[in-house]
C-alpha positions as CSV (number, residue, x, y, z in Angstrom):
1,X,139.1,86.1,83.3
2,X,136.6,83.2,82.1
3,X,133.7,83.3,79.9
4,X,131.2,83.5,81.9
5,X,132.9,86.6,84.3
6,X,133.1,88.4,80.6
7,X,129.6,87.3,79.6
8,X,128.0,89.3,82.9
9,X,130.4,92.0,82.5
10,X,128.5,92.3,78.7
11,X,125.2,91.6,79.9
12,X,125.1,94.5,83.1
13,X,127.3,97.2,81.3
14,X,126.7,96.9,77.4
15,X,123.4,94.9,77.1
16,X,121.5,96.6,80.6
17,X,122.1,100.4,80.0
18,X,119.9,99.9,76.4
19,X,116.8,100.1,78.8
20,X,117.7,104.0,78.8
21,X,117.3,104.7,75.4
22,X,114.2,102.2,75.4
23,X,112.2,104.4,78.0
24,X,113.4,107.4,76.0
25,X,112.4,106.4,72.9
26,X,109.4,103.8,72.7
27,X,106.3,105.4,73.6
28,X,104.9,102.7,74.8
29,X,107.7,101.9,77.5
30,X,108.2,105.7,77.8
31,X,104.0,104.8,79.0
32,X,104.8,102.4,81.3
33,X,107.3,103.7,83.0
34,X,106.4,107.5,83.4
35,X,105.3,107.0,87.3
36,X,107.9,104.4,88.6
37,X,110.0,105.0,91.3
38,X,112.1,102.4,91.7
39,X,115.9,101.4,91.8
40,X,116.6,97.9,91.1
41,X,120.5,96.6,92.3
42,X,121.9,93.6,90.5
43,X,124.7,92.0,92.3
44,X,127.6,89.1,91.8
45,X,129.5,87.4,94.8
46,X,132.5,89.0,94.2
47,X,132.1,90.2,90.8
48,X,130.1,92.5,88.9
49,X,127.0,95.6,90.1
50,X,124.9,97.3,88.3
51,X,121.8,99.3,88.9
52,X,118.5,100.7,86.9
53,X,116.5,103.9,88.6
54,X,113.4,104.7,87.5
55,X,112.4,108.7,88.2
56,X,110.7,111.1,86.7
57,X,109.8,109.1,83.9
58,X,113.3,108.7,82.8
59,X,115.5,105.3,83.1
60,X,119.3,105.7,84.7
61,X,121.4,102.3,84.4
62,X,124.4,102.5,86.4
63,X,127.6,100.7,86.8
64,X,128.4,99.4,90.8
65,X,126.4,100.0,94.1
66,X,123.3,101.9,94.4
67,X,123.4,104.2,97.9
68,X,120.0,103.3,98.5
69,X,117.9,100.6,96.1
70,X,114.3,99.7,96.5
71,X,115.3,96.2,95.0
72,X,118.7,93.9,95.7
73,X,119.0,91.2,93.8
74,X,121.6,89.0,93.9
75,X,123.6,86.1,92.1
76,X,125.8,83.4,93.3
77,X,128.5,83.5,90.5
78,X,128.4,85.0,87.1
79,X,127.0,82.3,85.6
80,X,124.2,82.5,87.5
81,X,123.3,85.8,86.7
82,X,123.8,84.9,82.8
83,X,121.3,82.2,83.1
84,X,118.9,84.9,84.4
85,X,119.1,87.0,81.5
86,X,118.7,84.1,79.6
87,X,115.5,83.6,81.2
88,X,116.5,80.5,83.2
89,X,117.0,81.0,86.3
90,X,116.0,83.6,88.9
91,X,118.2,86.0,91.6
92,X,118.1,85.6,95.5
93,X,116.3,88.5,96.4
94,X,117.7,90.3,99.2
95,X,115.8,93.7,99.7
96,X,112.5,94.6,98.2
97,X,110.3,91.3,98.4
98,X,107.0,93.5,98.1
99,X,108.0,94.6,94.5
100,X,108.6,90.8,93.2
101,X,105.3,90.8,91.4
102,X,106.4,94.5,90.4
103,X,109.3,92.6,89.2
104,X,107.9,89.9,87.2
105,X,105.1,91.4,85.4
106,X,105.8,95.4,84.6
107,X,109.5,95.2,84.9
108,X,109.5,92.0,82.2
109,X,107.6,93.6,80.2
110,X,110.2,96.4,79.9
111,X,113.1,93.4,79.2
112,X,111.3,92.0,76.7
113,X,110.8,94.7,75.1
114,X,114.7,95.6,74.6
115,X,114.9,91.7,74.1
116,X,112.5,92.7,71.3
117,X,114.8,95.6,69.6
118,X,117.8,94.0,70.1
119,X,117.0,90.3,68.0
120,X,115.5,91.9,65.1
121,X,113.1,89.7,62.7
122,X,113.1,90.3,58.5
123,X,109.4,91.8,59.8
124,X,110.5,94.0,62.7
125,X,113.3,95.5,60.5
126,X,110.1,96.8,57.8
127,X,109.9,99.7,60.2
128,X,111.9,102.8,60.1
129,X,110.9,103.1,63.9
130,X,111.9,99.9,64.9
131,X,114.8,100.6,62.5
132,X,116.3,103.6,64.1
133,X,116.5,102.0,67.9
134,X,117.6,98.3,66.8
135,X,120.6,100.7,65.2
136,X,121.1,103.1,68.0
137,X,120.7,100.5,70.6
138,X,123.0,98.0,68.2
139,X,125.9,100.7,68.0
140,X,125.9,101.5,71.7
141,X,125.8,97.6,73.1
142,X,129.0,97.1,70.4
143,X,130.8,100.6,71.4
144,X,130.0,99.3,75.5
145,X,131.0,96.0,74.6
146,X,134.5,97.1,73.5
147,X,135.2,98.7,77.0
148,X,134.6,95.3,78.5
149,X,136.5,93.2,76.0
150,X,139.4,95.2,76.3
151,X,139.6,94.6,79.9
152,X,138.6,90.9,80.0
153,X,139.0,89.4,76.7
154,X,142.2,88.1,76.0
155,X,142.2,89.0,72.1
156,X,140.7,92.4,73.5
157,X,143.2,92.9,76.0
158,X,146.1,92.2,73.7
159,X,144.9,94.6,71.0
160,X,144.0,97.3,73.1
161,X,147.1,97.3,74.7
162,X,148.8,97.8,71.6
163,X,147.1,100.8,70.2
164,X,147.8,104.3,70.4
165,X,145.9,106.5,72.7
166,X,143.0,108.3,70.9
167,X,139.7,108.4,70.1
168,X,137.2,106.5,67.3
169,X,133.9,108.0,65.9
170,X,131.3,106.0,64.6
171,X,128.4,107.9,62.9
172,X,125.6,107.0,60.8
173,X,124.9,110.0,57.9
174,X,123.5,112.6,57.9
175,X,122.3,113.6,61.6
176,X,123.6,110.7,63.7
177,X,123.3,108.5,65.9
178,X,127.2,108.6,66.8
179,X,129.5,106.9,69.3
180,X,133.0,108.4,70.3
181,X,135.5,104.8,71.6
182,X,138.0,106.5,73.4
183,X,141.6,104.8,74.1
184,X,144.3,106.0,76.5
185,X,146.8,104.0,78.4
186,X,145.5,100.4,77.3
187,X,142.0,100.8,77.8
188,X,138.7,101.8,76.1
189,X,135.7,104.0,77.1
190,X,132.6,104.7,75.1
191,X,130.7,108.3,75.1
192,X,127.2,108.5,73.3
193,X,127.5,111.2,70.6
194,X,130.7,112.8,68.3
195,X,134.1,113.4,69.4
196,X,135.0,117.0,68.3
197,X,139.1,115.9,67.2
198,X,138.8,112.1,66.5
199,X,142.0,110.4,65.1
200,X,140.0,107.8,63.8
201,X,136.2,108.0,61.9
202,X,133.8,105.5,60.4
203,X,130.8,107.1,58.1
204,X,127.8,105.2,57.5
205,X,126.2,106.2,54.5
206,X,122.2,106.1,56.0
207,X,120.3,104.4,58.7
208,X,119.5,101.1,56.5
209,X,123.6,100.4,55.8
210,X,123.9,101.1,59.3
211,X,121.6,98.3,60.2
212,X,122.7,96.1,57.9
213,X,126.5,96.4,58.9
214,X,125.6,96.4,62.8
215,X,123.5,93.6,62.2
216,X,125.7,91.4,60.3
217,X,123.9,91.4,56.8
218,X,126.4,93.5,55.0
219,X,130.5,93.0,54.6
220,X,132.2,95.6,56.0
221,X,134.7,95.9,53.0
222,X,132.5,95.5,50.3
223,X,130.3,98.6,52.0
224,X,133.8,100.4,51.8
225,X,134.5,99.4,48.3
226,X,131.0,100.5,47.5
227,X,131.0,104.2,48.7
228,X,128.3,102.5,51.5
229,X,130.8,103.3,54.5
230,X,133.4,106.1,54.7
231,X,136.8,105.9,56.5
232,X,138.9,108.3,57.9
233,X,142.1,109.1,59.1
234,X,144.4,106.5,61.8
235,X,143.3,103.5,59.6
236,X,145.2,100.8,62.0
237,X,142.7,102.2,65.0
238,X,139.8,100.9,62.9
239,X,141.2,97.6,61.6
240,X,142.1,97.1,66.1
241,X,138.3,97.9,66.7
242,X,137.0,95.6,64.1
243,X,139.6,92.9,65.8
244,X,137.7,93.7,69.0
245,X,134.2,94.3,67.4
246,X,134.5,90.4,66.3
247,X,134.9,88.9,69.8
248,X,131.3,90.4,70.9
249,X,129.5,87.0,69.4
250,X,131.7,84.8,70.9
251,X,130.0,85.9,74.2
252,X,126.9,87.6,73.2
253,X,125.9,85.0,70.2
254,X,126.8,81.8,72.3
């Protein structure tokens, strides 16, 4: 699998879904959103689908074909698609031409705005608000991400396909958020929330060493040395996560 096939698998199933959480959490998105009606299908030649439905004021990003989208949009190759997330270049709309303004104004605003959360500024991160969903949103693009890289990363693959089958909590202290990674039979899944028998746990001290690790600002084993993060049982499943954990900037950071 190349880069770039990797890169859109990243962008539509780790990076895309965070618009949930955005509509559920920002009030001002929450706002915008609250009378939309829309599905909006993203589609590769031969590669990768995704979809985001608005209703009822909530946001639903799902992985393949939509039965019934107000909006197709589709993309040549993966690299094309990449390019649009990057802002620089646009999809060949096939359904839905009426909603194209729809799509660049209101609907850009709502990218931006996770654009916004997800490339924190020393300013931003003065804000227990913006704190909390730059974490949450942080922790579930990295526990999505794995999923991915264990199926087309080759350093992902090759790890993943050497661990035992079982699952891996993440949780910041004392209420949450949390992610459960789930493994079985050479592959990884991640569900939002605890696992109720993990073999494997990681406990972040408070929502600011949270940040700080998520965001690269703090060394994982000095926070362990320092009481900051809290490690439980099947030690080897961390160290295999953390082997997978650094492949995300290769794609995400390039």
């Amino acid at each position: 699998m190349n880069h770039d096939l990797v890169l859109a698998n990243l962008n539509l199933y780790a990076v895309l879904p965070n618009l949930e959480e955005l509509v559920r959490h920002d009030e001002e998105m929450a706002l915008l959103t609250r009378d939309w009606d829309i599905c909006i299908q993203f589609s590769v030649l031969r590669g990768p689908s995704a979809f985001v439905e608005f209703k009822n004021g909530t946001c639903t990003v799902g992985r393949g074909k939509h039965s019934n989208p107000t909006v197709k949009l589709f993309f040549l190759t993966p690299g094309h698609m990449n390019k649009m997330f990057d802002g620089k270049s646009q999809p060949v709309p096939l359904k839905g031409f009426t909603k194209l303004g729809f799509l660049a104004k209101e609907f850009s605003k709502l990218t931006d705005r996770m654009e916004y959360y997800l490339k924190p500024t020393e300013d931003s991160l003065s804000n227990p608000d913006f704190v909390f969903l730059n974490t949450l949103m942080t922790m579930h693009t990295a526990g999505r991400a794995v999923s991915e890289l264990a199926l087309g990363d080759p350093v992902g693959k090759h790890v993943v396909q050497g661990m035992m089958d079982g699952s891996l909590m993440m949780k910041v202290l004392p209420e949450g958020p949390a992610i459960t990674i789930n493994f079985k039979n050479g592959r990884a899944s991640m569900q939002k929330g605890e696992s109720a028998n993990p073999m494997a746990c990681m406990f972040l001290k408070n929502m600011e060493i949270a940040n700080s690790l998520l965001n690269q600002k703090l060394d994982a084993f000095s926070a362990i040395a320092g009481g900051d993060v809290m490690i439980r049982g099947q030690t080897p499943m961390l160290d295999a996560m953390d082997l997978i954990l650094d492949r995300i900037p290769h794609y995400l950071d390039a």
